[in-house]
C-alpha positions as CSV (number, residue, x, y, z in Angstrom):
1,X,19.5,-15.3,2.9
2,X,18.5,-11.8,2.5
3,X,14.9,-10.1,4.0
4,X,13.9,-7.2,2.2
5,X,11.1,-5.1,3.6
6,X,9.6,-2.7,0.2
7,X,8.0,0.6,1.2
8,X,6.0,3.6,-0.5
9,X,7.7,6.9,0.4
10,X,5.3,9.0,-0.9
11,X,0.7,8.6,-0.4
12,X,0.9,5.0,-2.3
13,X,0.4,4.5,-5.6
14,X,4.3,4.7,-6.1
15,X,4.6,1.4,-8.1
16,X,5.3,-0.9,-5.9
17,X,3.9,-4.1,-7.1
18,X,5.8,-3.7,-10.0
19,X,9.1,-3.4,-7.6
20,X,8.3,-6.1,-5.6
21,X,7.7,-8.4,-8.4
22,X,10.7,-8.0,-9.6
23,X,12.5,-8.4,-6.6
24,X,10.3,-11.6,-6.3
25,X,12.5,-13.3,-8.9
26,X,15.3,-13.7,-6.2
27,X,13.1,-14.1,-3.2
28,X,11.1,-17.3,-1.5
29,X,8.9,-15.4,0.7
30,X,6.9,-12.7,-0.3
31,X,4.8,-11.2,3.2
32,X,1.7,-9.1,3.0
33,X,1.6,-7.2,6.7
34,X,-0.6,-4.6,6.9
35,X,-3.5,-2.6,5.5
36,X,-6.8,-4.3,3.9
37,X,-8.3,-4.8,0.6
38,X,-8.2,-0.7,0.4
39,X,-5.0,-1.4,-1.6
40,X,-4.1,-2.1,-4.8
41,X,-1.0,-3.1,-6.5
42,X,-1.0,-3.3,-10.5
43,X,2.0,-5.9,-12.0
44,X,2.2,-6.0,-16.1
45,X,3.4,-9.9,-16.4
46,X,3.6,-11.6,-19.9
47,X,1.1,-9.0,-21.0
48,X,-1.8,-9.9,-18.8
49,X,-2.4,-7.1,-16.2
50,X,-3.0,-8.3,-12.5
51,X,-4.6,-6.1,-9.8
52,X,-4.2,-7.9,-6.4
53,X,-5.9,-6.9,-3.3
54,X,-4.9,-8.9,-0.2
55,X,-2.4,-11.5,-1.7
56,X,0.9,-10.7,-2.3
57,X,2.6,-9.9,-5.8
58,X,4.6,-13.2,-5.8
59,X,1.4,-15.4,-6.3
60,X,2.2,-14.4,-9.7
61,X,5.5,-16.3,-9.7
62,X,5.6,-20.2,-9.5
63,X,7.5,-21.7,-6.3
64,X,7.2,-19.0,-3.9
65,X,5.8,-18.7,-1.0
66,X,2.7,-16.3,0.3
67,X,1.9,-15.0,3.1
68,X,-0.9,-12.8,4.4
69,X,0.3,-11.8,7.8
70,X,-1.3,-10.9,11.5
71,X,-1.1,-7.1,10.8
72,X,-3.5,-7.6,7.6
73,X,-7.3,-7.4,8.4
74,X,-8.8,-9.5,5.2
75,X,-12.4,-9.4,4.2
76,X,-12.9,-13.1,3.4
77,X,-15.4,-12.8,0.8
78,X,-13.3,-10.2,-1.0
79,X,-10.5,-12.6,-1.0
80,X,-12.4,-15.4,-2.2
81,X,-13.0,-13.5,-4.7
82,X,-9.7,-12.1,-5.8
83,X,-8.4,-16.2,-5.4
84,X,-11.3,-17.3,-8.2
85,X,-9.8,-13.7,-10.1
86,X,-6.8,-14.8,-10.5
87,X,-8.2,-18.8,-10.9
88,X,-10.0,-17.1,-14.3
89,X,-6.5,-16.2,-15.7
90,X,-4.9,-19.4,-15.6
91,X,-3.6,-18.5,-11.8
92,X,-4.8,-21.4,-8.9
93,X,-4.2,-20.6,-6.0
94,X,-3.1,-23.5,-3.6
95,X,-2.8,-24.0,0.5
96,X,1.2,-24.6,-0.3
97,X,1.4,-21.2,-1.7
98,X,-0.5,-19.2,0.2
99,X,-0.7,-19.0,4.1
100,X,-3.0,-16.8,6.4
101,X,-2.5,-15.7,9.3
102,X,-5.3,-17.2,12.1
103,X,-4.5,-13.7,14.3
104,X,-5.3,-12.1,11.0
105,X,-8.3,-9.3,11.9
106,X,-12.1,-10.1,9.7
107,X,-13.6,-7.1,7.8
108,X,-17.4,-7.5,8.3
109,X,-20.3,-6.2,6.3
110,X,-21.1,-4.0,9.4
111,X,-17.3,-2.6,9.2
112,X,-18.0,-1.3,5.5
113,X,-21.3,0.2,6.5
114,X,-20.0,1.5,9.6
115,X,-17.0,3.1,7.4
116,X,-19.9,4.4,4.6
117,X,-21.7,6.2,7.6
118,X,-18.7,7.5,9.6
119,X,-17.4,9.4,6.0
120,X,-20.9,10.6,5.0
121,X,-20.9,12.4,9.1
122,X,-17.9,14.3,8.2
123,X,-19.8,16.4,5.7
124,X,-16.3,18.7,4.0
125,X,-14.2,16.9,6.5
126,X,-14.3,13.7,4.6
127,X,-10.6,11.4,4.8
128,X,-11.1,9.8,1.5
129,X,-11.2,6.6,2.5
130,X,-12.7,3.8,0.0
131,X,-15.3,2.6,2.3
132,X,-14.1,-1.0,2.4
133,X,-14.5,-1.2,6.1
134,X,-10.5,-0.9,6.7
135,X,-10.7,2.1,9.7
136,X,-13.5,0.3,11.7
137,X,-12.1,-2.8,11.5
138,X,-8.5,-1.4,13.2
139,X,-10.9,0.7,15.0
140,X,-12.4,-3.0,16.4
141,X,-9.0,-4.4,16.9
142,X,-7.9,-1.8,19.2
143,X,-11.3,-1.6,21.3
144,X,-10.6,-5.5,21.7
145,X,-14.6,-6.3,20.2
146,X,-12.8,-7.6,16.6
147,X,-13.5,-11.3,15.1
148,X,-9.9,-12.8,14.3
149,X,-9.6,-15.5,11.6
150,X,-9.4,-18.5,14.4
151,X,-12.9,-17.0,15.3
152,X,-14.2,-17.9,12.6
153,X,-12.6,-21.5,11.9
154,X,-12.2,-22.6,14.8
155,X,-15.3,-22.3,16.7
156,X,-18.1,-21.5,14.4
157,X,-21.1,-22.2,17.1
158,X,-19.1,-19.4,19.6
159,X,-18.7,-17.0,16.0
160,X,-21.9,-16.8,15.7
161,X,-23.4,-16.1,18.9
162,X,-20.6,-13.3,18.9
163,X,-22.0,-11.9,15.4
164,X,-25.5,-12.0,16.6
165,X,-24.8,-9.7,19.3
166,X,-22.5,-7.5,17.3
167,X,-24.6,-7.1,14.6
168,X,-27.6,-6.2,16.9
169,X,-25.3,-3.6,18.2
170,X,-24.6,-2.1,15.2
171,X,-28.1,-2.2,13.9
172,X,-28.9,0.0,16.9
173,X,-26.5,2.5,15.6
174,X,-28.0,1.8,11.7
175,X,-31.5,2.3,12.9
176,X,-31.2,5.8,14.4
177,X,-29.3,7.1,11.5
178,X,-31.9,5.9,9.2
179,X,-30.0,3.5,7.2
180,X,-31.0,-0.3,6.6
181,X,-30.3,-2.5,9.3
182,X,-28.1,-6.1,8.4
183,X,-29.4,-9.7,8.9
184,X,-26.8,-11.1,11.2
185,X,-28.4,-14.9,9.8
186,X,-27.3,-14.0,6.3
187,X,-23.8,-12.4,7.3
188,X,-23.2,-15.7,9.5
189,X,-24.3,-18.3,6.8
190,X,-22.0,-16.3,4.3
191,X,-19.0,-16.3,6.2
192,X,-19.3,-19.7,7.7
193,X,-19.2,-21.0,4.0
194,X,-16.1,-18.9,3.5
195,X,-14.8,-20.5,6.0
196,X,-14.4,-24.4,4.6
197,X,-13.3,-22.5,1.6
198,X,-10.5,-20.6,3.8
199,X,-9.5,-23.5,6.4
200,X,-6.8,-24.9,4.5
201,X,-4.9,-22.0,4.3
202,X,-5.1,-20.8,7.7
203,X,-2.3,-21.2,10.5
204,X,0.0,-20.0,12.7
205,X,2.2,-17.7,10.3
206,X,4.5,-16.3,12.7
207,X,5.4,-20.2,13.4
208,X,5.8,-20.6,9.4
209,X,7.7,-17.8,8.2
210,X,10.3,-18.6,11.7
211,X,10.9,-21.9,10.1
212,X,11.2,-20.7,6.7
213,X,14.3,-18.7,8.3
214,X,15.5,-21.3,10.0
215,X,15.6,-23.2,6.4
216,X,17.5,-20.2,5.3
217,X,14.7,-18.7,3.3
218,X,15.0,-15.3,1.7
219,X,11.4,-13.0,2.2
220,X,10.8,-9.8,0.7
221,X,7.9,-7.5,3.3
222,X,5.4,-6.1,0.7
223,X,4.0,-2.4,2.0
224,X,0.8,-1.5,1.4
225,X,-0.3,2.1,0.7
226,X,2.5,4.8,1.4
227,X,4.7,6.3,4.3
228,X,2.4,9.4,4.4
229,X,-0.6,7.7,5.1
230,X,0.9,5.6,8.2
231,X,-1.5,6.2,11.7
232,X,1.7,7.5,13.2
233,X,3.9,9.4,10.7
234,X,1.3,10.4,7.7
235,X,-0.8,13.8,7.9
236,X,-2.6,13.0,10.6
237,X,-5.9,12.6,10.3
238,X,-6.0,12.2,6.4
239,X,-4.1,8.5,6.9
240,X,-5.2,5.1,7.0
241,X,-5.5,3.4,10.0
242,X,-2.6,1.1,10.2
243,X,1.5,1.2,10.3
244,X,2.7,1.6,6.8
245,X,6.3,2.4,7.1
246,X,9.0,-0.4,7.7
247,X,8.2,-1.1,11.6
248,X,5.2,-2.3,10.3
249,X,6.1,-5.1,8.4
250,X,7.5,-6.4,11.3
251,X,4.7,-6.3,14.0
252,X,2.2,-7.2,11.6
253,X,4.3,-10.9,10.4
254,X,6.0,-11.7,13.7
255,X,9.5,-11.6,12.4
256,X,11.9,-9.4,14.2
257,X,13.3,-6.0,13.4
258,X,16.9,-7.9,13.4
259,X,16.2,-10.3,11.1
260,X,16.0,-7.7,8.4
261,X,18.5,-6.8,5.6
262,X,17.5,-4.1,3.8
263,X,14.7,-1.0,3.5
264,X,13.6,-0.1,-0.2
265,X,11.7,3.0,-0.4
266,X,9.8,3.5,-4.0
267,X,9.0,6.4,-4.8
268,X,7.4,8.3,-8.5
269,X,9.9,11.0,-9.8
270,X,6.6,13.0,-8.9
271,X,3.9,13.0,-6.6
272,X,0.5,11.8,-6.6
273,X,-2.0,11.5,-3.7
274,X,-6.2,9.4,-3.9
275,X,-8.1,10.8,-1.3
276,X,-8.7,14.4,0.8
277,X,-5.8,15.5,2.8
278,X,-2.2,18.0,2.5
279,X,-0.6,18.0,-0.8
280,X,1.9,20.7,-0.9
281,X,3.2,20.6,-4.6
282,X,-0.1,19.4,-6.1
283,X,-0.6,21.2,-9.6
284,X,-3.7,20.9,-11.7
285,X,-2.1,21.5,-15.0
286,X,0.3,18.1,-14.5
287,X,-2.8,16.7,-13.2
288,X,-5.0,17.1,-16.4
289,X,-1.9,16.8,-18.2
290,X,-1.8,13.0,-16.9
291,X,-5.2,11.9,-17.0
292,X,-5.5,12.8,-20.5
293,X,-2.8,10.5,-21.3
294,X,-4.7,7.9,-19.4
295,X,-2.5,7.7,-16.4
296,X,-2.7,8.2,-12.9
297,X,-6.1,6.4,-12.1
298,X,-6.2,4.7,-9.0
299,X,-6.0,0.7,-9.1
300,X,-8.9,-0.3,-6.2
301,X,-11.4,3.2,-7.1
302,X,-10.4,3.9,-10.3
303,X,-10.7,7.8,-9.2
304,X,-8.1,10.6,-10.5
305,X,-4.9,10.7,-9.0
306,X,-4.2,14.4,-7.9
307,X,-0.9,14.8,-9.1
308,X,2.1,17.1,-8.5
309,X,6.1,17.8,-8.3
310,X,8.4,15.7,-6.7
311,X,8.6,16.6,-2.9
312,X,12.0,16.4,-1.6
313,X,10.7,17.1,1.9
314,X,8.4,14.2,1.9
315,X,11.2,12.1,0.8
316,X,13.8,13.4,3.2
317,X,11.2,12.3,6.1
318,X,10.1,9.0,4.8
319,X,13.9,7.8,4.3
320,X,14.6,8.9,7.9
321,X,11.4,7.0,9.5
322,X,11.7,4.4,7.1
323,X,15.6,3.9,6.9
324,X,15.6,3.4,3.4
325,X,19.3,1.6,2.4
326,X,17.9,2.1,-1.5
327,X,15.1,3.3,-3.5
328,X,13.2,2.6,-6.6
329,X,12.1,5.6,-8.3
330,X,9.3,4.6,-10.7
331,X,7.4,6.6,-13.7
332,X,10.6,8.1,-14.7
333,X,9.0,8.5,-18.7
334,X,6.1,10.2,-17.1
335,X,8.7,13.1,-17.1
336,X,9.8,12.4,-20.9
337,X,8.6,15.4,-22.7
338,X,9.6,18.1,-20.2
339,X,11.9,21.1,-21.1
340,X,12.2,22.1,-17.2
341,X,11.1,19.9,-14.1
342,X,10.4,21.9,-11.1
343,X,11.4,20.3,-7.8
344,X,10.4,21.3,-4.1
345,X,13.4,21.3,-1.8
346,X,11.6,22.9,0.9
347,X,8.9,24.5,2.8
348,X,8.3,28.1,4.4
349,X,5.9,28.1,6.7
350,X,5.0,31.7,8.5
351,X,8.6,33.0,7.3
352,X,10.6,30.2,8.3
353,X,12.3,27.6,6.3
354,X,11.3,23.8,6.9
355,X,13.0,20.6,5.4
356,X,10.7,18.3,7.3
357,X,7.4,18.6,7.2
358,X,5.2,19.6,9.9
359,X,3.1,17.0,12.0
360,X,0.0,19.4,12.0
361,X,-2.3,19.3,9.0
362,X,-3.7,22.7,9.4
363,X,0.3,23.6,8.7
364,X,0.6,21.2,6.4
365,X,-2.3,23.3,4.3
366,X,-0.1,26.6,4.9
367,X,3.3,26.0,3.9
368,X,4.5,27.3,0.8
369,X,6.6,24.7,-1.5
370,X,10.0,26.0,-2.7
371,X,11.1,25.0,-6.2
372,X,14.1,24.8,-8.1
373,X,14.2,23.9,-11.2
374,X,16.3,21.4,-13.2
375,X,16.5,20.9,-16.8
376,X,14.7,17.9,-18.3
377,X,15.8,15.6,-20.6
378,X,12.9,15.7,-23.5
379,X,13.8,12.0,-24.8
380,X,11.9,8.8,-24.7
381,X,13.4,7.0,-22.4
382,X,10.7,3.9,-22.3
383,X,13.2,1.5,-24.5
384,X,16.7,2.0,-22.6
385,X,17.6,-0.2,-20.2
386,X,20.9,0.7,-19.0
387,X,21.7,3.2,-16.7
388,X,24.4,4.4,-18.7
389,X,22.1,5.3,-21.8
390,X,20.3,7.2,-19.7
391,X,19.9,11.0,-20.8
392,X,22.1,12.8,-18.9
393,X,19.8,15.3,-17.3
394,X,17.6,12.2,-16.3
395,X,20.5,10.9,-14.6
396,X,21.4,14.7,-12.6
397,X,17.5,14.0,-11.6
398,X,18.3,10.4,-9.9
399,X,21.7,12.1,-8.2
400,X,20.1,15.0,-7.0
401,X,17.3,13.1,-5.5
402,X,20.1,10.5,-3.9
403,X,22.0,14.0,-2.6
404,X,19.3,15.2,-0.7
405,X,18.0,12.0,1.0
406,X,20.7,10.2,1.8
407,X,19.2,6.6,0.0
408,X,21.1,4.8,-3.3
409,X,18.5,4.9,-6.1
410,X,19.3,1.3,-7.1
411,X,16.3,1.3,-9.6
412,X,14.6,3.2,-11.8
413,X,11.0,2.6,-13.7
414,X,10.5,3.3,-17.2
415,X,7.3,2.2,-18.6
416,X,5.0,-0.4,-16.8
417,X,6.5,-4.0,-18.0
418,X,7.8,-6.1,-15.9
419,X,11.2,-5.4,-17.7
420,X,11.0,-1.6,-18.2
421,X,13.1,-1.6,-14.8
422,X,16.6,-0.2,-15.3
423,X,18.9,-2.3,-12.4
424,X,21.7,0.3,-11.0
């Protein structure tokens, strides 16, 4: 048995459905423990292009087990709809292969309008969020006024009279600001018919996935966004609003930080970032450069990517919070046709050298990104699938990056297939 936690080092968007599909193949378990339907992860399988939401990556392969944990707040009709998504492609999804949690927080209709609102106040201070209700719903959880799934299920006379009042609250708030109020009648009927939908899968998945270790099950932690938008360790404020680095996956499935085996860390061999906020190597030439190849789009907006060079600083940080044993470094071709690759290696801020970046996001907007630059390797690289056919100054890429962060690159992407993943 081996437990597996998979993390973005980088904003998100680093690839890592793709990685944890693959590890999939030799994994029972595959957990979802954080973050909302404000995430995306894109897996190319058998040709057929799958962008999942809330439930984890190994729906996609038969016999394994999924689970959407307590850390995960789920917006019920968005994963209704992302079950009869996948049902449309051949794909149904069953109570034996997909478990909720019943602590798992609800996103409700007055969370996404309360999340429309609070970005609209900010005026040029906007986060970038997707306005899917993600922030106020943590926001609820932590003022103790949230709905949790056994709310709703459980006792659906005591939900309501909850919702009444909750909704009335927030259609105070609504009112003044001059935006349309919400019928708390509708919302309830809505979700209480979600509800017989949701029942069977619902349960006590701490409980579950204990047993499943007990049985000697192997489970592979899925990470939603990236390590730089985590509440704690990202560039505060521009962040989402849960734990996305490794200790996350643990409070948010119940399973202990003992119980795990191994970090993975997945990371682009560049840097891309949805969303306001720092971005110290961001370049708009490799930007346009990308998008008019088609690339770099996100997977839940569909907005630009801003794009830039790889950021060995970031990295440095995210394996050390993290405690990355390997990474996955994906998008490797996106570098192809290169003659020179810069790299950042460090910061100056005010005349003085960082190597870790700065927990203040006004600093974060000053430092200066120091390059060096290595050769590239000007090959198509998309069809190899050995490491030892690797150009050679792809390769010096991959050992300088292992140099200066301390983690084994144990894979490296290629192209977007499912077997366009070089094993190290």
């Amino acid at each position: 048995m081996s437990n597996t936690i998979v993390i973005g080092a980088q904003w998100g968007d680093e690839g890592k459905g793709k990685i944890v599909d693959w590890l999939t193949e030799s994994s029972d378990v595959v957990v979802r423990a954080q973050g909302g339907n404000n995430a995306g992860h894109t897996v190319i399988s058998d040709g057929k292009e799958y962008i999942l939401h809330l439930i984890p990556s190994g729906i996609l392969w038969p016999g394994k087990l999924c689970v959407i944990g307590n850390g995960v707040v789920m917006d019920p009709e968005a994963l209704l709809g992302e079950i009869d998504g996948l049902a449309e492609k051949g794909i149904n999804v069953t109570p034996e292969q997909l478990r909720i949690s019943d602590r798992a927080h609800l996103v409700m209709p007055y969370h996404r309008e309360m999340d429309a609102y609070r970005e609209a106040s900010r005026g040029s201070g906007k986060i970038g969020t997707t306005k899917r209700g993600i922030g106020p719903t943590y926001g609820d959880k932590v003022d103790r006024v949230g709905f949790r799934l056994h709310d709703l299920v459980g006792d659906p006379v005591a939900f309501s009279e909850r919702l009444y009042e909750r909704v009335s609250s927030c259609n105070t708030l609504f009112e003044s600001a001059g935006m349309e109020t919400l019928d708390a009648e509708k919302i309830g009927k809505a979700l209480l018919e979600a509800s017989e939908r949701l029942k069977p899968f619902v349960g006590d998945t701490v409980a579950e996935l204990h047993e499943q270790m007990k049985a000697g099950k192997s489970m592979l932690f899925e990470g939603a966004q990236g390590t730089y938008l985590d509440i704690d360790q990202g560039t505060y404020p521009f962040v989402t609003s849960s734990n996305t680095t490794s200790g996350g996956a643990c409070t948010g499935s119940g399973v202990p930080p003992h119980r795990i085996d191994k970090v993975v860390g997945v990371a682009k061999a560049y840097t891309t970032r949805v969303g306001a906020g720092p971005f110290p190597t961001q370049n708009d030439e490799l930007a346009q450069r990308f998008h008019g190849m088609g690339r770099e789009f996100g997977a839940t907006t569909g907005r630009k990517r801003r794009c830039g060079w790889l950021d060995l600083v970031l990295l440095r940080y995210a394996t050390m919070v993290n405690g990355f044993d390997d990474l996955a470094i994906t998008i490797m071709d996106g570098l192809d046709e290169f003659a020179e690759i810069p790299i950042c290696t460090h910061y100056e801020l005010n005349g003085k050298r960082l190597d870790l970046p700065p927990a203040s996001a006004l600093e974060f907007d000053l430092v200066k990104p120091v390059y060096e630059t290595l050769p590239g390797w000007q090959t198509d690289t998309t069809g190899i699938r050995k490491y030892e056919d690797l150009p050679d100054n792809a390769k010096a890429y991959i050992d300088r990056i292992e140099k200066e962060t301390g983690a084994n690159v144990s894979m490296v992407g290629i192209g977007p297939a499912r077997d366009q993943t070089i094993m190290r």
